[in-house]
DSSP file (Angstrom, degrees, kcal/mol; ACC not computed):
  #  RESIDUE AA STRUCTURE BP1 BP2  ACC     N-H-->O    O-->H-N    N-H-->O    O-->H-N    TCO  KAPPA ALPHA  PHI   PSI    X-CA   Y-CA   Z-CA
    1    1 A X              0   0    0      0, 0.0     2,-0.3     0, 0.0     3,-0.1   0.000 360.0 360.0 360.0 142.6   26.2   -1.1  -19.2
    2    2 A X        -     0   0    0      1,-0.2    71,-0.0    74,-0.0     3,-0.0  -0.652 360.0 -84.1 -97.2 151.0   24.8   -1.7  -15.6
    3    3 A X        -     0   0    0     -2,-0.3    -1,-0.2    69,-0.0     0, 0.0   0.009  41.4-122.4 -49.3 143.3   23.5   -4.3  -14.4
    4    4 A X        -     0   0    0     -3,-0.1     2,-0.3     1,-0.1    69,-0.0  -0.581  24.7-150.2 -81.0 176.7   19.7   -5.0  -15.1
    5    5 A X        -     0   0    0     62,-0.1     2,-0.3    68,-0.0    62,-0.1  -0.950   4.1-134.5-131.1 139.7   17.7   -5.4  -12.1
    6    6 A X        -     0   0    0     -2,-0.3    60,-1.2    60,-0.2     2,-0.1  -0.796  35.4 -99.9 -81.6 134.2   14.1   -7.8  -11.6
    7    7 A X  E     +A   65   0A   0     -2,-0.3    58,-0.2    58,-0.2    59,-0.2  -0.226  48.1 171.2  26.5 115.0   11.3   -6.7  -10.0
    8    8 A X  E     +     0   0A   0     56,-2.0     2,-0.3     1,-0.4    57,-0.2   0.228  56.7  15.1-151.7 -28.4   11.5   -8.2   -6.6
    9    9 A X  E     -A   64   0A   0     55,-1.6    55,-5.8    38,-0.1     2,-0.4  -0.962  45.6-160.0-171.1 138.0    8.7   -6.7   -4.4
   10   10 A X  E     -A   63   0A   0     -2,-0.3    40,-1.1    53,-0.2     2,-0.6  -0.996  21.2-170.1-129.5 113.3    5.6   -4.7   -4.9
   11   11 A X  E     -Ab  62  50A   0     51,-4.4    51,-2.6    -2,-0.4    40,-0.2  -0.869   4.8-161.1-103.9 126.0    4.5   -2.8   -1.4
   12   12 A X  E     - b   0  51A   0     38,-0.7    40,-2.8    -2,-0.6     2,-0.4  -0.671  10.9-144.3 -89.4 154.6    1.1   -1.0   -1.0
   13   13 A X  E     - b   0  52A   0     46,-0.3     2,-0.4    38,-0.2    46,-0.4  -0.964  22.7-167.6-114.4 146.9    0.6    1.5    1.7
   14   14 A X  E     - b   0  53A   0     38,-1.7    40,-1.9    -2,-0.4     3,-0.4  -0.991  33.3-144.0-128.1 116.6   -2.9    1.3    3.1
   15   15 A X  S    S+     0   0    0     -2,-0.4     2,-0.2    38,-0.2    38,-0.1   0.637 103.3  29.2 -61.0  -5.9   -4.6    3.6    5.2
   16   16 A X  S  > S-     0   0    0      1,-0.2     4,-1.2     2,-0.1    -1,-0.2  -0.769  72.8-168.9-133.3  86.5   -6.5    0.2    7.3
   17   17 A X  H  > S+     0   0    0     -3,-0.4     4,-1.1    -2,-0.2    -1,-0.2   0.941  82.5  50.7 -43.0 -63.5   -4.0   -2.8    7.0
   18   18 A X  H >> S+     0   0    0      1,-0.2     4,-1.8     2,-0.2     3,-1.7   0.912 107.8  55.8 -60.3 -40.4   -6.4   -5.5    8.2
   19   19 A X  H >> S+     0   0    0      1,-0.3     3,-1.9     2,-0.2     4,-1.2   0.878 115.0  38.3 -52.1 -64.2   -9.1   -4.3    5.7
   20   20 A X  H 3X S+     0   0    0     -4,-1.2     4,-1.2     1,-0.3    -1,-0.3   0.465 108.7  59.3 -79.4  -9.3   -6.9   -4.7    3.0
   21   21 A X  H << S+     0   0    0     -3,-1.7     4,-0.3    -4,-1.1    -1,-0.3   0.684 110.5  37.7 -61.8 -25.5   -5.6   -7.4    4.2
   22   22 A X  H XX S+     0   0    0     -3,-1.9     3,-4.9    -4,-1.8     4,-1.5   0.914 117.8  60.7 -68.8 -79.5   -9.4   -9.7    4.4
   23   23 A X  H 3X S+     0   0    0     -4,-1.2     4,-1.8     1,-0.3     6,-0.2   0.524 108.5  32.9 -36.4 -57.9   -9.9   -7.8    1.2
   24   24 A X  H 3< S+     0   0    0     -4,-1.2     6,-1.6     2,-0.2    -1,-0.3   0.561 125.3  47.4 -60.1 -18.3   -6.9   -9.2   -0.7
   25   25 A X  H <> S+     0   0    0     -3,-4.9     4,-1.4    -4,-0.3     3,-0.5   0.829 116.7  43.5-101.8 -55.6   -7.3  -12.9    1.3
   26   26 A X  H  < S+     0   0    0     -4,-1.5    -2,-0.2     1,-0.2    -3,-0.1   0.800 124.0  33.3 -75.2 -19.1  -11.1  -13.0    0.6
   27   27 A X  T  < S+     0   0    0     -4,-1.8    -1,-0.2    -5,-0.4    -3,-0.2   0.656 140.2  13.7-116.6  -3.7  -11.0  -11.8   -3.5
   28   28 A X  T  4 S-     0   0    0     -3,-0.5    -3,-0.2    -4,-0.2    -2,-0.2   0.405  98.4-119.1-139.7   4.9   -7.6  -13.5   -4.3
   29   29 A X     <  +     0   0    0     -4,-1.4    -4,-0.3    -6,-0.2    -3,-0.1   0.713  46.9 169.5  75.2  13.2   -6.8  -15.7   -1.6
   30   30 A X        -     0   0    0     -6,-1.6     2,-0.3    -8,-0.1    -1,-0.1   0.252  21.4-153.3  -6.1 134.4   -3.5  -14.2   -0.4
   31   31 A X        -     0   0    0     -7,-0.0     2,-0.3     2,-0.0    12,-0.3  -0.851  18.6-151.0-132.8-159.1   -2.3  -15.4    2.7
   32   32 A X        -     0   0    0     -2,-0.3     2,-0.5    10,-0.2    10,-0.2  -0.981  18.5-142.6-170.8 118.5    0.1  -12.9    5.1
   33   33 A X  E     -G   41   0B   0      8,-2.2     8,-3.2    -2,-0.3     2,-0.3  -0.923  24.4-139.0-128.4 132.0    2.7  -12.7    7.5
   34   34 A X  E     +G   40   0B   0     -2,-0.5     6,-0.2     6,-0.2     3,-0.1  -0.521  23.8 174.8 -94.4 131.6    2.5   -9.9   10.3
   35   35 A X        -     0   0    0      4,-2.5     2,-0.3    -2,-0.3     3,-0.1  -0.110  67.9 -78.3-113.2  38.4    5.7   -7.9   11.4
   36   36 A X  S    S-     0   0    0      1,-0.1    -1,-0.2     2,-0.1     3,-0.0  -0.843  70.7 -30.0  94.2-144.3    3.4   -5.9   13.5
   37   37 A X  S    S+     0   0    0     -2,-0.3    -1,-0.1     1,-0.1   -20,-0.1   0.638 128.0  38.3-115.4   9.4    1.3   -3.6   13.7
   38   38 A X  S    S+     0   0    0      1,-0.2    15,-3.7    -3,-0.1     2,-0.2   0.349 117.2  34.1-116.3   8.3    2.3   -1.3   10.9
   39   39 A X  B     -C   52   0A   0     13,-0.2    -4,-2.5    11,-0.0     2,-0.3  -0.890  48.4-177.5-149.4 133.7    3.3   -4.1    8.2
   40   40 A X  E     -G   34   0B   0     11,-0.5    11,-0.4    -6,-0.2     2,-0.3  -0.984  22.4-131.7-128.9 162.9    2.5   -7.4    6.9
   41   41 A X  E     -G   33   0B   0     -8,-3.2    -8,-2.2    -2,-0.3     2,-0.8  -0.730  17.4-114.2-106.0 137.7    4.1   -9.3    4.4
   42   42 A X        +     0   0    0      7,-0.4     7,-0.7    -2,-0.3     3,-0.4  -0.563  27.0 178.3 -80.1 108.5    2.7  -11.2    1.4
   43   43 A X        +     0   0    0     -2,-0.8     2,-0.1   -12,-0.3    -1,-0.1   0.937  68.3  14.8 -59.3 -82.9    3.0  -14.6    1.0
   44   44 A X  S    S+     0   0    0    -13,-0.2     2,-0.9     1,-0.1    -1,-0.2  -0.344  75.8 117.5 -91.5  31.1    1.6  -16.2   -1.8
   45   45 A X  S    S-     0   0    0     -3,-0.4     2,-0.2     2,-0.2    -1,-0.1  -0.344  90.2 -93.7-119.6  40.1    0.7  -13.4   -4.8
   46   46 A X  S    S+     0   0    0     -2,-0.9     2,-0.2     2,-0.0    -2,-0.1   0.557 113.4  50.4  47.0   5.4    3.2  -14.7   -7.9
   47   47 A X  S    S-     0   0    0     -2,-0.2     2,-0.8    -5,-0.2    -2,-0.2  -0.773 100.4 -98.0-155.0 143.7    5.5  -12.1   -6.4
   48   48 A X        +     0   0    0     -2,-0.2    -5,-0.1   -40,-0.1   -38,-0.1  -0.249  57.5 147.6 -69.6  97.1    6.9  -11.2   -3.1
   49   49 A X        -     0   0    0     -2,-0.8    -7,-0.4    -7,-0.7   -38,-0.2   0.068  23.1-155.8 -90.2-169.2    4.8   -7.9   -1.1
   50   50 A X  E     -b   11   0A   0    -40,-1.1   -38,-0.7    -9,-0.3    -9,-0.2  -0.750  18.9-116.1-169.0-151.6    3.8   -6.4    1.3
   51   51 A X  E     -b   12   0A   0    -11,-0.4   -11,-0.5    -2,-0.2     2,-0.3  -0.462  24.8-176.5-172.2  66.8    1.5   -3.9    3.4
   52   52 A X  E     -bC  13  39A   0    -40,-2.8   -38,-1.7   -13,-0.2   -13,-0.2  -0.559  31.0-107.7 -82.0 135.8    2.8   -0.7    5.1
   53   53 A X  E     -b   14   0A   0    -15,-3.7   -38,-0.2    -2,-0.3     2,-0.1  -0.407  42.1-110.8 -33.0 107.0    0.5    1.9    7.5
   54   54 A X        -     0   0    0    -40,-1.9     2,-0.5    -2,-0.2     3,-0.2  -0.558  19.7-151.1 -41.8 132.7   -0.2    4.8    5.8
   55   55 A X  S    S-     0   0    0      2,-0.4    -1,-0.1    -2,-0.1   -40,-0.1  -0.739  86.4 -27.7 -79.6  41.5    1.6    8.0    7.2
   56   56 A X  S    S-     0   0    0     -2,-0.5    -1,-0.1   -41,-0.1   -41,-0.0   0.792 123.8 -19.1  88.8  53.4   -1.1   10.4    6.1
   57   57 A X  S    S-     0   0    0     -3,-0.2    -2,-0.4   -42,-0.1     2,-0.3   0.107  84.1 -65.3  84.6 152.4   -3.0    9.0    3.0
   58   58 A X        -     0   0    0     -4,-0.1   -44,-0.1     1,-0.1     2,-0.1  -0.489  40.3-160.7 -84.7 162.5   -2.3    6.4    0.3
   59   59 A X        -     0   0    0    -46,-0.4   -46,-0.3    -2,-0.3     2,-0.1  -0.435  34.9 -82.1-118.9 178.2    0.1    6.4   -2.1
   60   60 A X        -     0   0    0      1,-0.1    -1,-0.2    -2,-0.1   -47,-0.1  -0.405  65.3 -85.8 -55.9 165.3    0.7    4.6   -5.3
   61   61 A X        -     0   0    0    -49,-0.1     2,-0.4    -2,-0.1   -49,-0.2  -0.397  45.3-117.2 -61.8 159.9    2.3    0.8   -4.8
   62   62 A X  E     -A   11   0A   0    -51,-2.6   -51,-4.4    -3,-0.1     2,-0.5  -0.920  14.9-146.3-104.2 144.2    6.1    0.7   -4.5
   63   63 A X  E     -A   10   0A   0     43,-0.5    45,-2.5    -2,-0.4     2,-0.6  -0.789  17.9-157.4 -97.8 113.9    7.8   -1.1   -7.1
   64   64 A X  E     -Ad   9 108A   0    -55,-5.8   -56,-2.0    -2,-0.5   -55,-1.6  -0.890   6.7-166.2-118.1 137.4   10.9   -2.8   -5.3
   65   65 A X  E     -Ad   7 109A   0     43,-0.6    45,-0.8    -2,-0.6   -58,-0.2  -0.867  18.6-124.4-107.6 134.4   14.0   -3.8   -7.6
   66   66 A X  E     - d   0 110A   0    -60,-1.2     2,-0.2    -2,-0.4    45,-0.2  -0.454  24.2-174.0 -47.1 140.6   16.7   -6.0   -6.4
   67   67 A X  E     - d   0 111A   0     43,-1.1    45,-0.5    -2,-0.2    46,-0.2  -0.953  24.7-167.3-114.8 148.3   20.6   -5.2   -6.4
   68   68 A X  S    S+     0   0    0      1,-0.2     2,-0.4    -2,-0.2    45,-0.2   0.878 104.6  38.4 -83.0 -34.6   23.7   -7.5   -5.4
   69   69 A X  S  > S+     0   0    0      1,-0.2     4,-0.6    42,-0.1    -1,-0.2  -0.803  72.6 176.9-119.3 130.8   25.8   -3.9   -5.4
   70   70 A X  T  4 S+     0   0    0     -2,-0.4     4,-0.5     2,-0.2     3,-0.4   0.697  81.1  57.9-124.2 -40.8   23.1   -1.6   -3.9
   71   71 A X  T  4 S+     0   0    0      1,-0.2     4,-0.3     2,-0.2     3,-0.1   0.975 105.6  48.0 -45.7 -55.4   25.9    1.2   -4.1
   72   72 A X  T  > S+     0   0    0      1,-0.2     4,-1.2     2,-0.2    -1,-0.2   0.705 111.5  50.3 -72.6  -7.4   26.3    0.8   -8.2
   73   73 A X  H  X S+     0   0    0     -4,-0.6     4,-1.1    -3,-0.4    -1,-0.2   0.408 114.0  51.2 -99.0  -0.2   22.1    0.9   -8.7
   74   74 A X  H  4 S+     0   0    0     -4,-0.5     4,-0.2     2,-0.1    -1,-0.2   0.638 110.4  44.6 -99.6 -13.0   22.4    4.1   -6.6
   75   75 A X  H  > S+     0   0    0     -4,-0.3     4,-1.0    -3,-0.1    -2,-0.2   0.429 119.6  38.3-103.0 -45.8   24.8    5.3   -8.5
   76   76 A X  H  X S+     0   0    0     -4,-1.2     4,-2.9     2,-0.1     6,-0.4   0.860 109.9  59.1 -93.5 -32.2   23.2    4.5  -11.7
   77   77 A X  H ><>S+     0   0    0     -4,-1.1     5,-2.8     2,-0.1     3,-1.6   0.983 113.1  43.4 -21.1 -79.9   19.5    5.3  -10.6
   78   78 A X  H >45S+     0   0    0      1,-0.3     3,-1.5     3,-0.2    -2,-0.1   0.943 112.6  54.1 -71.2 -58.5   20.8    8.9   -9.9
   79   79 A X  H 3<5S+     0   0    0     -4,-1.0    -1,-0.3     1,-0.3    -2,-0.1   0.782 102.3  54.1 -41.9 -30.9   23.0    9.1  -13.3
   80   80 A X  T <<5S-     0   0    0     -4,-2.9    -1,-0.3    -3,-1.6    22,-0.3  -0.278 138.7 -87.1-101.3  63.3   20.3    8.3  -15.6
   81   81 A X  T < 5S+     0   0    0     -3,-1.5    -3,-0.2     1,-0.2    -2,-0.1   0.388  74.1 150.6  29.9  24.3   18.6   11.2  -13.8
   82   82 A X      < -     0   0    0     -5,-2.8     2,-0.3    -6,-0.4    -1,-0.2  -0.347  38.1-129.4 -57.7 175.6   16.9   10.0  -10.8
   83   83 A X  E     -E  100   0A   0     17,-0.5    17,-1.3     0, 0.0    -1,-0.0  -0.940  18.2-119.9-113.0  86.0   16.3   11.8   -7.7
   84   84 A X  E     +E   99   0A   0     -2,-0.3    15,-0.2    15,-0.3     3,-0.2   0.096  36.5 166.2  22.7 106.8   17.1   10.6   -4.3
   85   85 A X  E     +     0   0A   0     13,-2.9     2,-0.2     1,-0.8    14,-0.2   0.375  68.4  14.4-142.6  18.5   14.1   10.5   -2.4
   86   86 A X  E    S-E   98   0A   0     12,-1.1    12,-1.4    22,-0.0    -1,-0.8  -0.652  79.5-128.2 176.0 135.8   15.1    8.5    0.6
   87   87 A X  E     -     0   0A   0     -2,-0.2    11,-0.2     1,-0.2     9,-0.1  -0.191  50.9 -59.6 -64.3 151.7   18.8    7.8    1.5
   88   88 A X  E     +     0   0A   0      9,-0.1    -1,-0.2    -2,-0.1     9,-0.2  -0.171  65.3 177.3 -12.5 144.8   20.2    4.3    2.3
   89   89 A X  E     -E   96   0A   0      7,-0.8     7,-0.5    -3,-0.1     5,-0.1  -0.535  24.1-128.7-172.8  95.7   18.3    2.8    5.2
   90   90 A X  E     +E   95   0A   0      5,-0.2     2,-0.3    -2,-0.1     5,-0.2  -0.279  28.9 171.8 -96.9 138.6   18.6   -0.6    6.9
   91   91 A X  E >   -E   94   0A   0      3,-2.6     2,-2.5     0, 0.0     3,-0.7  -0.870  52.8 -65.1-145.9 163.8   15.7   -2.5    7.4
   92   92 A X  T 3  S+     0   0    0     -2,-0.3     3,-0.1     1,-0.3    -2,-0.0  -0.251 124.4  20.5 -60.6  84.6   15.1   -6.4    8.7
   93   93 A X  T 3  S-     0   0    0     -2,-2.5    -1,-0.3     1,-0.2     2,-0.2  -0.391 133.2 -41.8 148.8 -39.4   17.0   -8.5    5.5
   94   94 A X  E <  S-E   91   0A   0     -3,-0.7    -3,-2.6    -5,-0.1     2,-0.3  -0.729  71.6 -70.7 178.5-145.4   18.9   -6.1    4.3
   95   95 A X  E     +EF  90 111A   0     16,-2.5    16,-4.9    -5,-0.2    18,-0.2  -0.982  38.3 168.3-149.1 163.3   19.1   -2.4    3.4
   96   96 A X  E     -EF  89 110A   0     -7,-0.5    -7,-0.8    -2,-0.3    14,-0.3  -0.864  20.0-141.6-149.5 167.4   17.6   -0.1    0.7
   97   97 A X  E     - F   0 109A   0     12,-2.1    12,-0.7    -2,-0.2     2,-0.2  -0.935  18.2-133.2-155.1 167.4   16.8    3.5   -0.7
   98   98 A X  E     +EF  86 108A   0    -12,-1.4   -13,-2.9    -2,-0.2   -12,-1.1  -0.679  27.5 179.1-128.2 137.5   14.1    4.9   -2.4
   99   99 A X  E     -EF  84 107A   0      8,-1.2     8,-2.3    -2,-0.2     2,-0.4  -0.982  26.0-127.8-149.7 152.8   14.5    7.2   -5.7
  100  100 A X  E     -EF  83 106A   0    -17,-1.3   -17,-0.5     6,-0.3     6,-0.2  -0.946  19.8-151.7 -42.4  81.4   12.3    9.1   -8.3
  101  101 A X    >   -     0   0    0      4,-2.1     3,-2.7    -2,-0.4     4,-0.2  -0.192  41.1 -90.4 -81.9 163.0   12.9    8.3  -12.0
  102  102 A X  T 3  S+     0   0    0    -22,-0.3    -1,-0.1     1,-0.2   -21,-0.1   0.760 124.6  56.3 -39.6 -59.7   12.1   11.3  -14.6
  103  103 A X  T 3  S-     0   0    0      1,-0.2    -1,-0.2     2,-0.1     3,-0.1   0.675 120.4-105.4 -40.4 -28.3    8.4   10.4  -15.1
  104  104 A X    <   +     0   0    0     -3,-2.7     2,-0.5     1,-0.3    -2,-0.2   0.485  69.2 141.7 106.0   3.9    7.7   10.5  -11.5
  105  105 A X        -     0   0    0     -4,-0.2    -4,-2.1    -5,-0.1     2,-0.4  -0.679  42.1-146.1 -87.1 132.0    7.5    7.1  -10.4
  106  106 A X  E     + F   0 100A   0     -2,-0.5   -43,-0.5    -6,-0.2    -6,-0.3  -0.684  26.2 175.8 -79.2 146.7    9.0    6.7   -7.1
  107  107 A X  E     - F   0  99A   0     -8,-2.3    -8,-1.2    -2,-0.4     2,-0.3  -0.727  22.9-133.4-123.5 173.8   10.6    3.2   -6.8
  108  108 A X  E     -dF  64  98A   0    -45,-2.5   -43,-0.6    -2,-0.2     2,-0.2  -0.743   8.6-162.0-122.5-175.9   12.9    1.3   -4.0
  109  109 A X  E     -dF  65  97A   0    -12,-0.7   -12,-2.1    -2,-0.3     2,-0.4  -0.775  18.6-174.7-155.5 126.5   16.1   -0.6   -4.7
  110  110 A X  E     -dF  66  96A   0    -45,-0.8   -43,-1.1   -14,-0.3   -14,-0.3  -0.984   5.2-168.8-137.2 144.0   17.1   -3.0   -1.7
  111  111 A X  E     -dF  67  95A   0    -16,-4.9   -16,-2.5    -2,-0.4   -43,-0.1  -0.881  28.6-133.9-118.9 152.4   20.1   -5.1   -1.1
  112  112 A X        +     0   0    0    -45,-0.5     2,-0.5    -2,-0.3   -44,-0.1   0.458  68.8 122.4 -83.0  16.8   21.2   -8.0    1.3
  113  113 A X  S    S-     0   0    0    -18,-0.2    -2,-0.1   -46,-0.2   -43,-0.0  -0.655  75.4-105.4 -75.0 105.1   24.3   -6.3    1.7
  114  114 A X              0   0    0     -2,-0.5    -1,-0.1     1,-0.2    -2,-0.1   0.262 360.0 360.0 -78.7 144.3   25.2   -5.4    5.4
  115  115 A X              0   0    0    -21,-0.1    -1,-0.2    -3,-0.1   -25,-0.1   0.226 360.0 360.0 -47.1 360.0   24.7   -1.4    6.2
């Protein structure tokens, strides 16, 4: 059986970050920490988020699941018929990839594990 995985991170992509950032600080009281000018991160929300730039329109949120072994959830992602839909990729804490499960929700899986 593989290991389960939590929940860990919900990111929205937003075509204005600061609007959606006031929006989310002014109707739930959010607060926000900026890693520039194409992400901030969410502080306070009962789970940890974030705020990416839209690339060309908004998406649904991404749902990000923790792994300690970011190789075996890539490995089982893709066995119980996910899709690949972004490769390993190292990012500031840790590294991650991005997969399609049969229904069509895209998801991330990110590890602290060095690249």
């Amino acid at each position: 059986m593989p290991a389960r995985l939590d929940i860990n991170y919900v990111e929205f992509v937003s075509s204005d970050i600061a609007r959606s950032q006031a929006f989310f600080e002014e109707a739930f009281g959010w607060r926000f920490t900026s890693y520039g000018p194409g992400y901030v991160a969410i502080d306070n929300a009962g789970v940890d988020g974030g705020i990416a730039q839209s690339e060309g329109g908004t998406v649904p949120p991404l749902i990000v699941l923790y792994a300690a072994d970011l190789d075996a959830a890539e490995s089982a992602a893709i066995a119980a018929g996910g899709v690949l839909t972004r490769p390993q990729f190292d990012f500031p804490g840790g590294r991650r990839f991005h997969f399609r499960e049969p229904g069509g929700n895209e998801l991330a899986v990110w590890s602290e594990q060095p690249g």
